[in-house]
The first five atom37 places (N, CA, C, CB, O) and aatype in JSON, in Angstrom:
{
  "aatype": [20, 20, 20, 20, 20, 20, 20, 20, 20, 20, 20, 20, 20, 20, 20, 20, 20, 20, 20, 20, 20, 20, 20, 20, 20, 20, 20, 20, 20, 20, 20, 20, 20, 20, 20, 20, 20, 20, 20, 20, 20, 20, 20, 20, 20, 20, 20, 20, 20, 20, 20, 20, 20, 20, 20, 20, 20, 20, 20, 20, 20, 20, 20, 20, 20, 20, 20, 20, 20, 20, 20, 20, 20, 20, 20, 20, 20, 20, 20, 20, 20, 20, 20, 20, 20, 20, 20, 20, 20, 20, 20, 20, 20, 20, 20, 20, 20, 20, 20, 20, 20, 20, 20, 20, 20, 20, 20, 20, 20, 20, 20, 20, 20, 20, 20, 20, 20, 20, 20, 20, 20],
  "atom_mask": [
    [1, 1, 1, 1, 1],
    [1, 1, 1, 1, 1],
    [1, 1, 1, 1, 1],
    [1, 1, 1, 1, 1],
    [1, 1, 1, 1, 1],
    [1, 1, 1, 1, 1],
    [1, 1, 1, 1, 1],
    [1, 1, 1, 1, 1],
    [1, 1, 1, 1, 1],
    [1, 1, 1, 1, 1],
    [1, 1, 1, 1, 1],
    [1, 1, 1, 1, 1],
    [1, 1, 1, 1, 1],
    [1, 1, 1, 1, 1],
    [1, 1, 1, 1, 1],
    [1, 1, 1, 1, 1],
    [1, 1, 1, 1, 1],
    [1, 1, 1, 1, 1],
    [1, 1, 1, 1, 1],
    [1, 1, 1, 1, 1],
    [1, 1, 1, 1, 1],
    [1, 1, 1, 1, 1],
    [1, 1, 1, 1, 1],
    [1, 1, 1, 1, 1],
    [1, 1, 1, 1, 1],
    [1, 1, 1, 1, 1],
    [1, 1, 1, 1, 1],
    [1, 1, 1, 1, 1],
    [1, 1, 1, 1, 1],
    [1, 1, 1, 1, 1],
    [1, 1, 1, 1, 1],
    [1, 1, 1, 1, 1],
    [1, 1, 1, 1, 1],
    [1, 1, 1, 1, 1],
    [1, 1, 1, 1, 1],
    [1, 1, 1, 1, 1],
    [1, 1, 1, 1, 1],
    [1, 1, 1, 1, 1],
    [1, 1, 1, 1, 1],
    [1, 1, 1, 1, 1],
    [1, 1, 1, 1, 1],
    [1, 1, 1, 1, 1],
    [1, 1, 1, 1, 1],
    [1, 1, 1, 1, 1],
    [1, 1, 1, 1, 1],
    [1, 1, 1, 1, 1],
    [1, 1, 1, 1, 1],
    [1, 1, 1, 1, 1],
    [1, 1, 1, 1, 1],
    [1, 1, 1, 1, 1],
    [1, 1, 1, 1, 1],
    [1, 1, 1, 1, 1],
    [1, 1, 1, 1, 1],
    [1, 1, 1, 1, 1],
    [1, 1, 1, 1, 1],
    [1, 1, 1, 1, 1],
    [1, 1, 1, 1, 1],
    [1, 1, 1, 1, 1],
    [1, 1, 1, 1, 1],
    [1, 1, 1, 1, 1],
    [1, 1, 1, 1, 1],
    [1, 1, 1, 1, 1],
    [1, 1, 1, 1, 1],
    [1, 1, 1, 1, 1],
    [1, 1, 1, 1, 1],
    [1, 1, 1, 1, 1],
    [1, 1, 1, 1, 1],
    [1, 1, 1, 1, 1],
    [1, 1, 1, 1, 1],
    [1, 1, 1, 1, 1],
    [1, 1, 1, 1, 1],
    [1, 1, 1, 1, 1],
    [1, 1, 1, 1, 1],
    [1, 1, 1, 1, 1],
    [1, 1, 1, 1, 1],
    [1, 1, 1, 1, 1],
    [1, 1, 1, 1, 1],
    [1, 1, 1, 1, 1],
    [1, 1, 1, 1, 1],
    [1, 1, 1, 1, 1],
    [1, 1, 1, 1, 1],
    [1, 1, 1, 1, 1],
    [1, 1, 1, 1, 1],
    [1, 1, 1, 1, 1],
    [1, 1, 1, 1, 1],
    [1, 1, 1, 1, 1],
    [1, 1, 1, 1, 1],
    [1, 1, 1, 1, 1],
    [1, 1, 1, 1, 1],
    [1, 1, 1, 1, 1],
    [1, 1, 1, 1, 1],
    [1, 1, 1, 1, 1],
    [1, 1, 1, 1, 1],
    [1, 1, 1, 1, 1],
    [1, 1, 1, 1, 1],
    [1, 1, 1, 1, 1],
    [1, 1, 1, 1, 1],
    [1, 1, 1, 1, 1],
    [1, 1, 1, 1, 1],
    [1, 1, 1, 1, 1],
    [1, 1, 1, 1, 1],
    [1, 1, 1, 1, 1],
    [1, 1, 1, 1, 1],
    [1, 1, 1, 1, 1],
    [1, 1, 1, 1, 1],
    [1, 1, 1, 1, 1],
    [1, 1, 1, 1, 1],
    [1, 1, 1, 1, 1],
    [1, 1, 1, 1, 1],
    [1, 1, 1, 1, 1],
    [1, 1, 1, 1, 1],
    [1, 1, 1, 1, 1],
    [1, 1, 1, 1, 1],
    [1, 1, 1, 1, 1],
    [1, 1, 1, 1, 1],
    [1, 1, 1, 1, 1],
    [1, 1, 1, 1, 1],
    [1, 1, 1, 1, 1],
    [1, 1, 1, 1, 1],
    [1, 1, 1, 1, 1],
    [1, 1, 1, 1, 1]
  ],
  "atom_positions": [
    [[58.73, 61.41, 179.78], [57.55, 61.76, 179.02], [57.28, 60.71, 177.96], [57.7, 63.14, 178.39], [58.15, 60.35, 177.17]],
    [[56.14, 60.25, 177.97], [55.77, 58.89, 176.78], [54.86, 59.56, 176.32], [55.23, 57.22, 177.21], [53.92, 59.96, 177.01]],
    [[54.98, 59.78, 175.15], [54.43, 60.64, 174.3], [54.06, 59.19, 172.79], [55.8, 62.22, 173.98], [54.77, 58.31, 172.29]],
    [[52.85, 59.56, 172.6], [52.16, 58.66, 171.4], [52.5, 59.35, 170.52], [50.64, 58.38, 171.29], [52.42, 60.58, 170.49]],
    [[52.91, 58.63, 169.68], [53.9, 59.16, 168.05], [52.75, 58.54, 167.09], [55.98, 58.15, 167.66], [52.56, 57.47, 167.68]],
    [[52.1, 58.53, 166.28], [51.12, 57.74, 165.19], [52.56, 57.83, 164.26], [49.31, 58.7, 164.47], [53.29, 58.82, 164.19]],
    [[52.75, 56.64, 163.6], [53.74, 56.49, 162.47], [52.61, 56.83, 161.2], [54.57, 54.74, 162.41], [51.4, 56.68, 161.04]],
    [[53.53, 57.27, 160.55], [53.06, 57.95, 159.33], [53.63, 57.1, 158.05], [53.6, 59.56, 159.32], [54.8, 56.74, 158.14]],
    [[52.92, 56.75, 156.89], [53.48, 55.88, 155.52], [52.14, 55.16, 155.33], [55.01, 54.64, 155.76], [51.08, 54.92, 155.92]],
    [[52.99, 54.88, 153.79], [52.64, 53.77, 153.6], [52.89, 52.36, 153.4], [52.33, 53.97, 153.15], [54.07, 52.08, 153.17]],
    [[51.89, 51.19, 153.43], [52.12, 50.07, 153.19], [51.38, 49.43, 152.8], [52.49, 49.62, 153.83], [50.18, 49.46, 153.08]],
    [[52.13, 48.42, 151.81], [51.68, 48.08, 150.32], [52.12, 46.9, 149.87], [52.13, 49.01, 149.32], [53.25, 46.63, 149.46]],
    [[50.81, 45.97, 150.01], [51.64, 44.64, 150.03], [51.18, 43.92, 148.56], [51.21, 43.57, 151.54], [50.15, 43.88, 147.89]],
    [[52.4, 43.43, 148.46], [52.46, 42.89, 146.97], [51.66, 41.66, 146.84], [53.95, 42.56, 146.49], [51.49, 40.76, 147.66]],
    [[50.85, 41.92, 144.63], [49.97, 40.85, 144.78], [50.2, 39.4, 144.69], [49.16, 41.04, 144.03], [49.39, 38.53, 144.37]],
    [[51.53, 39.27, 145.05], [51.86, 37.96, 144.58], [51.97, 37.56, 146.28], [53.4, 37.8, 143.38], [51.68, 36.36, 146.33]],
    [[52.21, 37.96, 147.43], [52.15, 37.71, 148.66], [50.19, 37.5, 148.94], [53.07, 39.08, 149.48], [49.7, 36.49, 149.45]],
    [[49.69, 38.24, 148.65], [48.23, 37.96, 148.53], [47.77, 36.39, 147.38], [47.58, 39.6, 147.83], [47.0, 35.43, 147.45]],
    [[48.45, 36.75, 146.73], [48.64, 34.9, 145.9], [49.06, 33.83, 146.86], [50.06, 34.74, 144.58], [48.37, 32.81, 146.96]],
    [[50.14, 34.01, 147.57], [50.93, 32.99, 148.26], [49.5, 32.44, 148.98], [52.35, 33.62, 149.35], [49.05, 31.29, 149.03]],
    [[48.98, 33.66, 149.52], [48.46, 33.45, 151.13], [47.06, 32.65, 150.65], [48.11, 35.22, 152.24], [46.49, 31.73, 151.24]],
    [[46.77, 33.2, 149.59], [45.33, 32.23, 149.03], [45.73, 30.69, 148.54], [44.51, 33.05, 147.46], [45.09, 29.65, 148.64]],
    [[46.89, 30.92, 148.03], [47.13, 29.29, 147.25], [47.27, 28.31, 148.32], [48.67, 29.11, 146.23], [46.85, 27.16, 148.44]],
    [[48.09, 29.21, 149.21], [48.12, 28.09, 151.13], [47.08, 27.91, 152.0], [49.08, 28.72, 152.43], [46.98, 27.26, 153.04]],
    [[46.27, 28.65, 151.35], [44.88, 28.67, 152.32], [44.02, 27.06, 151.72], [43.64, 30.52, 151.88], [43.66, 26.02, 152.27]],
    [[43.99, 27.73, 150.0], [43.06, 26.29, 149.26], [43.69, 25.42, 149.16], [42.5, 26.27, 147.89], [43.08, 24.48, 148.66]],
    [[45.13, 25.14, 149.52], [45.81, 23.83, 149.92], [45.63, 23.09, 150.87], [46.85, 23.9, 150.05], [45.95, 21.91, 150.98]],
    [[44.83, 24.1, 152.0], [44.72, 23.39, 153.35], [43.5, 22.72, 153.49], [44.84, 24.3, 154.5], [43.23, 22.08, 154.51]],
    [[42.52, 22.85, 152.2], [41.14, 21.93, 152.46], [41.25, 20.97, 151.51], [39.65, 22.66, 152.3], [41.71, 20.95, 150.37]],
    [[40.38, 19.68, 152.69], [40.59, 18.63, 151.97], [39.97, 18.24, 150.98], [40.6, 17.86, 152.54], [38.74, 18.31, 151.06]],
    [[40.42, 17.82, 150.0], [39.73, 17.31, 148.59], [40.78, 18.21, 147.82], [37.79, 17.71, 148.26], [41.06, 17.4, 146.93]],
    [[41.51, 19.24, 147.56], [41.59, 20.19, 147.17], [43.01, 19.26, 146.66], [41.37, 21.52, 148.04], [43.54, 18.71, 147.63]],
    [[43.73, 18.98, 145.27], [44.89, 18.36, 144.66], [45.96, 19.53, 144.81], [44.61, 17.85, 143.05], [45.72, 20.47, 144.06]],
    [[46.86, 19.64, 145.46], [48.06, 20.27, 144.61], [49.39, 19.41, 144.52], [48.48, 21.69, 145.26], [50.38, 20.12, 144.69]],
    [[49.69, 18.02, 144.28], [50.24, 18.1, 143.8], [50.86, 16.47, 143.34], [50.69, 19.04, 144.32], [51.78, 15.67, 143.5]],
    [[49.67, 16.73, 142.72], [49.1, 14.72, 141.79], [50.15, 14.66, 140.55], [46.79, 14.59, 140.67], [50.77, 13.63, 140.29]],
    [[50.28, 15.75, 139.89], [50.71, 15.54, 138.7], [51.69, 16.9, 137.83], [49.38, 15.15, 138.03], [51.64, 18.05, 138.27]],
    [[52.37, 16.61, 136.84], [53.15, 17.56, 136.55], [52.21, 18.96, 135.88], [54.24, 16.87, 135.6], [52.69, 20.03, 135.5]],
    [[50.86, 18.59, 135.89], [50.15, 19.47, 135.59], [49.7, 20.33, 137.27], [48.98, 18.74, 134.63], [49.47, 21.45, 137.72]],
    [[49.77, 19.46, 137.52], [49.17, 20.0, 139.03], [50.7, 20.9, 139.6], [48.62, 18.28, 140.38], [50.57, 21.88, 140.34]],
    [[51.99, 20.47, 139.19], [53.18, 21.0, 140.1], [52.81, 22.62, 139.44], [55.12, 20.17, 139.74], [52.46, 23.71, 139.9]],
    [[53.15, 22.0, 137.96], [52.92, 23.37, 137.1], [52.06, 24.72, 137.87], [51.96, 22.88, 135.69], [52.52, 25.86, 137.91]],
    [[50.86, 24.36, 138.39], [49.89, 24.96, 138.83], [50.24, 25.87, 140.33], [48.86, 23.88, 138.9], [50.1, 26.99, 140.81]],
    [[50.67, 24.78, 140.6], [50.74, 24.74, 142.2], [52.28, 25.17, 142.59], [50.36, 23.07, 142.85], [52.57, 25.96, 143.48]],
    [[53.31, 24.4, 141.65], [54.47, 24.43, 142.28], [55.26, 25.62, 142.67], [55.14, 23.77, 141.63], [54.75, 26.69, 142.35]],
    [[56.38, 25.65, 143.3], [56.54, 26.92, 143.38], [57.03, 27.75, 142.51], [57.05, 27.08, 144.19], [56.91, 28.95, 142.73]],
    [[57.76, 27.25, 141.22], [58.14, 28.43, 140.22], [56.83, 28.97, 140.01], [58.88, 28.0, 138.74], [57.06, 30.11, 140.43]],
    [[56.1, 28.98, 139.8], [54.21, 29.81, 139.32], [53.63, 29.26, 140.38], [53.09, 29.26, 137.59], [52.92, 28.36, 139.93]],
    [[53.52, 29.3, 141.76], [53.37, 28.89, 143.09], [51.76, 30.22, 142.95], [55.16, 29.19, 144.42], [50.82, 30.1, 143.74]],
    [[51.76, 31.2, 142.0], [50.21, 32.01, 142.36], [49.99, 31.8, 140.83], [50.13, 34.01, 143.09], [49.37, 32.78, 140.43]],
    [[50.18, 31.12, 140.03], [49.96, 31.22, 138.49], [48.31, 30.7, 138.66], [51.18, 30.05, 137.36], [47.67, 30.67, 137.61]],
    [[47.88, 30.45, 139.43], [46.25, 29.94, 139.46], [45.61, 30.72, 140.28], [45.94, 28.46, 139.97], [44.42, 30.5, 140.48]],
    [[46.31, 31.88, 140.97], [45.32, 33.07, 140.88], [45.72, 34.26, 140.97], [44.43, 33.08, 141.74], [46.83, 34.59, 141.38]],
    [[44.38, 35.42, 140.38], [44.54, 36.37, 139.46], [44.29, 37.26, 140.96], [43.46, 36.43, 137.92], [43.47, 36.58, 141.57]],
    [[44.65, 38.5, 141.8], [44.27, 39.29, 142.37], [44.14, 40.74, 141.71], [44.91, 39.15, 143.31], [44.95, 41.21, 140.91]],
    [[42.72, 41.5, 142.3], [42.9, 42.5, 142.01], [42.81, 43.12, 143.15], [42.28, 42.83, 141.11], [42.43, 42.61, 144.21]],
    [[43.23, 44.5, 142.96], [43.29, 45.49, 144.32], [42.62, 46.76, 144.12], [44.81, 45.89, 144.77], [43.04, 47.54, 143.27]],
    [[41.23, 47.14, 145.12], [41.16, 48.57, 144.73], [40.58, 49.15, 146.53], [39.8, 48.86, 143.08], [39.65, 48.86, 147.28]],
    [[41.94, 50.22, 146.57], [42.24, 50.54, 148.19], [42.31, 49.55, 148.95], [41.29, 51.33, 148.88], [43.3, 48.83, 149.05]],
    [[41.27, 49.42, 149.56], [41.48, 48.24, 150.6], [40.54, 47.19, 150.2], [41.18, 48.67, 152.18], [40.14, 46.42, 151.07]],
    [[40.21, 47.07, 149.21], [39.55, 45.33, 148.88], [40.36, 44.65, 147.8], [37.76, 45.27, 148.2], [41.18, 45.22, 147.08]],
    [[40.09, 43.56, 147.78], [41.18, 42.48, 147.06], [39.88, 41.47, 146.85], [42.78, 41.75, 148.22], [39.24, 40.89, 147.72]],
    [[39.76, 41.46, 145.77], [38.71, 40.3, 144.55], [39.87, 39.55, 144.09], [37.7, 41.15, 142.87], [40.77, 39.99, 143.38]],
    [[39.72, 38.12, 144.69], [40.33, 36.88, 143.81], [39.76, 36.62, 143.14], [40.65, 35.78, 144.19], [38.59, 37.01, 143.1]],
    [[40.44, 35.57, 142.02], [40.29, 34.36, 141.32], [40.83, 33.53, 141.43], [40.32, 34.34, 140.41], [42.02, 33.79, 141.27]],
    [[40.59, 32.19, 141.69], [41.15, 31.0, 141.87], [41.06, 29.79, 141.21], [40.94, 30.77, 142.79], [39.96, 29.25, 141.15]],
    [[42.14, 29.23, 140.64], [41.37, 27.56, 140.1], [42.06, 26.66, 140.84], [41.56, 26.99, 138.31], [43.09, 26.73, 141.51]],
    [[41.13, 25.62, 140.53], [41.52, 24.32, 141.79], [41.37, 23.36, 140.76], [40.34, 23.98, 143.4], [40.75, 23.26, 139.7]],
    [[42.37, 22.51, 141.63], [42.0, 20.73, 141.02], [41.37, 20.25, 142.35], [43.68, 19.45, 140.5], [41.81, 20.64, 143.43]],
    [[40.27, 19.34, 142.24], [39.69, 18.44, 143.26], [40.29, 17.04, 142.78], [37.95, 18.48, 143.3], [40.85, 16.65, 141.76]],
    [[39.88, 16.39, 144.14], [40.33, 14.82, 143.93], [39.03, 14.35, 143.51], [40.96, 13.91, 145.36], [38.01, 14.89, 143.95]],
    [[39.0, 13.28, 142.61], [37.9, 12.61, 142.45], [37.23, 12.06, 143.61], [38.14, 11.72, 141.65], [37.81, 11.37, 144.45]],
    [[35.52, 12.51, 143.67], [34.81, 11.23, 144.48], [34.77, 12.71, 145.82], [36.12, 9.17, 144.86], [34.2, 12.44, 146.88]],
    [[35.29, 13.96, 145.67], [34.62, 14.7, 146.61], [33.61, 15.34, 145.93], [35.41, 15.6, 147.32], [33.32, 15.16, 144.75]],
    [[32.99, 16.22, 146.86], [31.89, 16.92, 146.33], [32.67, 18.39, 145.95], [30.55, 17.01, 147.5], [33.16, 19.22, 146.71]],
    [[32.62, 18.39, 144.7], [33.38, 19.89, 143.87], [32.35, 20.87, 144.8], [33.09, 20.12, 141.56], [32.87, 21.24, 145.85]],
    [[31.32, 21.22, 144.62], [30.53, 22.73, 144.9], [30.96, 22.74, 147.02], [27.98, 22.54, 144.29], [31.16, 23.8, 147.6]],
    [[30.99, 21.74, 147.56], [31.42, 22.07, 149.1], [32.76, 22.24, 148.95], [31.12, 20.92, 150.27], [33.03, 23.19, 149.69]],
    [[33.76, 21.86, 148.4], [34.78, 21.96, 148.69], [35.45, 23.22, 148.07], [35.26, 20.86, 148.49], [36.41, 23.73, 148.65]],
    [[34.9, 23.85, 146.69], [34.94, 25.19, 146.37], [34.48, 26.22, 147.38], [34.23, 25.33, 145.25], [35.15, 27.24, 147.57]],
    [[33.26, 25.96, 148.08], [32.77, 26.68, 149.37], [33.85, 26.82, 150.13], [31.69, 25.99, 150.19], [34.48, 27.88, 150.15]],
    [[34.15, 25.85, 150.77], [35.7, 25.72, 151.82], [36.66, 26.75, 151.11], [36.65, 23.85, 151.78], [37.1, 27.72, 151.72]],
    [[36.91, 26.55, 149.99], [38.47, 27.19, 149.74], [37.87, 29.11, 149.68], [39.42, 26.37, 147.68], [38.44, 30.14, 150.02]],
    [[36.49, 28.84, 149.08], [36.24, 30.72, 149.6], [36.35, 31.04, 150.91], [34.71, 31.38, 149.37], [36.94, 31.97, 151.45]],
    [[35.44, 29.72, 151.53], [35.7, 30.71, 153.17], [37.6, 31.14, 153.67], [34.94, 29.3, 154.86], [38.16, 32.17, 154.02]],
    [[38.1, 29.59, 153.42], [39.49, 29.73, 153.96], [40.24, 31.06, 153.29], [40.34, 28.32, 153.61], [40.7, 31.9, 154.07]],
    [[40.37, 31.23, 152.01], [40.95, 32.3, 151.46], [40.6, 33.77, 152.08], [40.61, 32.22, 150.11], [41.48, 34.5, 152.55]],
    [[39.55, 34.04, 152.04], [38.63, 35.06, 152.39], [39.18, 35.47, 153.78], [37.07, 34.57, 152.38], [39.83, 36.45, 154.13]],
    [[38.6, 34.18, 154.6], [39.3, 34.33, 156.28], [41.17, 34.78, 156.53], [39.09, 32.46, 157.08], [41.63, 35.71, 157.19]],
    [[41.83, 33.79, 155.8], [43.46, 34.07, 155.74], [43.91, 35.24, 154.84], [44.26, 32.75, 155.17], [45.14, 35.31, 154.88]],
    [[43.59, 35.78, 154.37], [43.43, 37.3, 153.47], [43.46, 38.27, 154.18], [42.2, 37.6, 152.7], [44.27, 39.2, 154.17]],
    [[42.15, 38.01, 155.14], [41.74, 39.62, 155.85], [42.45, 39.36, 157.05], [39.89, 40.1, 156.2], [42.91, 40.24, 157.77]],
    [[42.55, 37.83, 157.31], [43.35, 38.23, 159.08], [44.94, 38.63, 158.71], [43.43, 36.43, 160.47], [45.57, 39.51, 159.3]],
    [[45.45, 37.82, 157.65], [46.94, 38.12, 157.57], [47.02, 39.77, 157.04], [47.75, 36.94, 156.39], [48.06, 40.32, 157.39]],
    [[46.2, 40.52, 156.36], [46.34, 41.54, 155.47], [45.97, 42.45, 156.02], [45.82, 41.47, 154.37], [46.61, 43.51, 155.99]],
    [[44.69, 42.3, 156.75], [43.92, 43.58, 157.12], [42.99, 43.93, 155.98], [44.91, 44.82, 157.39], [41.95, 44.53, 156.25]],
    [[43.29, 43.6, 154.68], [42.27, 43.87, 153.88], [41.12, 43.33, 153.57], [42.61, 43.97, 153.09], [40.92, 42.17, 153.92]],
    [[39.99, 44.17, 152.75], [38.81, 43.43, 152.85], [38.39, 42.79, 151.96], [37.96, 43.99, 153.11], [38.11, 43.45, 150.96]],
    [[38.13, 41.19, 151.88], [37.97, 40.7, 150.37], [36.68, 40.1, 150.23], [39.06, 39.65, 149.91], [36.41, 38.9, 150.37]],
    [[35.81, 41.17, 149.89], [34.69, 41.12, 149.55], [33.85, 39.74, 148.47], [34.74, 42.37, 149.07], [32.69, 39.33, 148.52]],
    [[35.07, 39.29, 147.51], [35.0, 38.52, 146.48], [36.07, 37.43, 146.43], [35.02, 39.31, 145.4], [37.27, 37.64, 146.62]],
    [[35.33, 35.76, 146.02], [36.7, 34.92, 146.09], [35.92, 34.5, 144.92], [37.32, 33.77, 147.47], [34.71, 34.3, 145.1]],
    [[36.43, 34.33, 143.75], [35.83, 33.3, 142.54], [36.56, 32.0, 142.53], [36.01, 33.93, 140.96], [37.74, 32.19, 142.21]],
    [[36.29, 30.81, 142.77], [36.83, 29.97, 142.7], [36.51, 29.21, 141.17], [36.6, 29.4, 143.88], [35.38, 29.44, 140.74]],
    [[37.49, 28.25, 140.21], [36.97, 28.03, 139.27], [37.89, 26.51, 139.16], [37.0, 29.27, 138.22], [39.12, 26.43, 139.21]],
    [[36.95, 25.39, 139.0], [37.44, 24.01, 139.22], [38.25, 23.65, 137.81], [36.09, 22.92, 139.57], [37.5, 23.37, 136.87]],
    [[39.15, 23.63, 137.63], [39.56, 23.65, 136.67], [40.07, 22.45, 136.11], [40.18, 24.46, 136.72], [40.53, 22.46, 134.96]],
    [[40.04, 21.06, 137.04], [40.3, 19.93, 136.61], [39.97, 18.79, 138.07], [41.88, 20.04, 135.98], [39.73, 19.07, 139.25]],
    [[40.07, 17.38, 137.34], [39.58, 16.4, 139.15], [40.98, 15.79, 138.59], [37.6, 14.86, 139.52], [41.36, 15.95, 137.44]],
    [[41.56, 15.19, 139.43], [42.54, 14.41, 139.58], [41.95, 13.04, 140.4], [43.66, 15.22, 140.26], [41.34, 13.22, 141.45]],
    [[42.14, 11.8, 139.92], [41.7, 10.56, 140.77], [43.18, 10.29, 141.53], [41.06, 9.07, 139.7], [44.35, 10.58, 141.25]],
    [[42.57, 9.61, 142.58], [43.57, 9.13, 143.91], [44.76, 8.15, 143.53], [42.64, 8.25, 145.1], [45.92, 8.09, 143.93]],
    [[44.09, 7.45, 142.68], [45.57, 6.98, 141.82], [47.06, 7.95, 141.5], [45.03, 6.65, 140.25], [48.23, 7.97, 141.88]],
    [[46.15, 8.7, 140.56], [47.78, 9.51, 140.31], [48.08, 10.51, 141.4], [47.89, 10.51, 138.76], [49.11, 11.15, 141.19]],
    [[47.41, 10.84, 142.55], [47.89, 11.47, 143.82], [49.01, 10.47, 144.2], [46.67, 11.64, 145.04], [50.12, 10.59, 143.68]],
    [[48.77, 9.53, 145.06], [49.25, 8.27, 145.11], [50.47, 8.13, 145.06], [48.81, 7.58, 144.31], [51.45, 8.01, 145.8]],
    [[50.03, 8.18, 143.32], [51.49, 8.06, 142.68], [52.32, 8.98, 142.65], [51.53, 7.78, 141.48], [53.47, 8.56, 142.48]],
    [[52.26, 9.86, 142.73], [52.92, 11.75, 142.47], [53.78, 11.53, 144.06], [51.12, 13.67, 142.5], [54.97, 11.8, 144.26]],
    [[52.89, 11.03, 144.95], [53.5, 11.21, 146.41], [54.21, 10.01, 146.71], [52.41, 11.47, 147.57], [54.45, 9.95, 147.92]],
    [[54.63, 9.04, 146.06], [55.19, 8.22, 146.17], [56.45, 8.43, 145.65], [54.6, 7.41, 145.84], [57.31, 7.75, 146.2]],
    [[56.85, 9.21, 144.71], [57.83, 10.09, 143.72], [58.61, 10.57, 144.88], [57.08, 11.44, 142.64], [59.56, 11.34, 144.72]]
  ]
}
């Protein structure tokens, strides 16, 4: 006899795993700095690896906030676009939840020089 059981609970995923998944998302578009400078590790690195963004949760939607460093010489307003769609998209497929809201907020440019240099380190 195979009998359908529906599991019963809950599950409840923490906002700092919803951090991870956004900070790896706006890492993956290009222009987007994480990790030019000791201001940028700070930001980005992994001890405060979500310290640059704020989630909130109510039932099933999740409103970010995000700040970014761009590299100099991209276009800030497309590449803020990119990191909403990507976040937004890697949120709801990894989560299931619905994130109605991504605020992105540019919070500094970094020039290709001190990338460069950071990755040469």
């Amino acid at each position: 006899m195979s009998e359908n059981k529906e599991m019963s609970g809950q599950i409840e995923i923490a906002d700092e795993v919803i951090g991870v998944i956004a900070v790896t998302a706006a890492l993956e578009v290009e222009g987007v700095s994480g990790n030019a400078t000791k201001a940028l590790t700070e930001l980005f690195g992994k001890k405060g690896q979500t310290r640059c963004v704020k989630v909130a949760k109510d039932e099933n939607d999740v409103v970010l906030d995000m700040d970014i460093i761009v590299n100099f010489g991209t276009k800030v307003q497309l590449v803020a676009e990119e990191v909403q769609k990507k976040i937004k998209n890697a949120v709801e497929t990894m989560t299931g939840l619905n994130v109605p809201v991504v605020n992105v907020s540019v919070s500094g440019i970094v020039k290709e020089k001190a990338v460069k240099t950071a990755e040469e380190l």
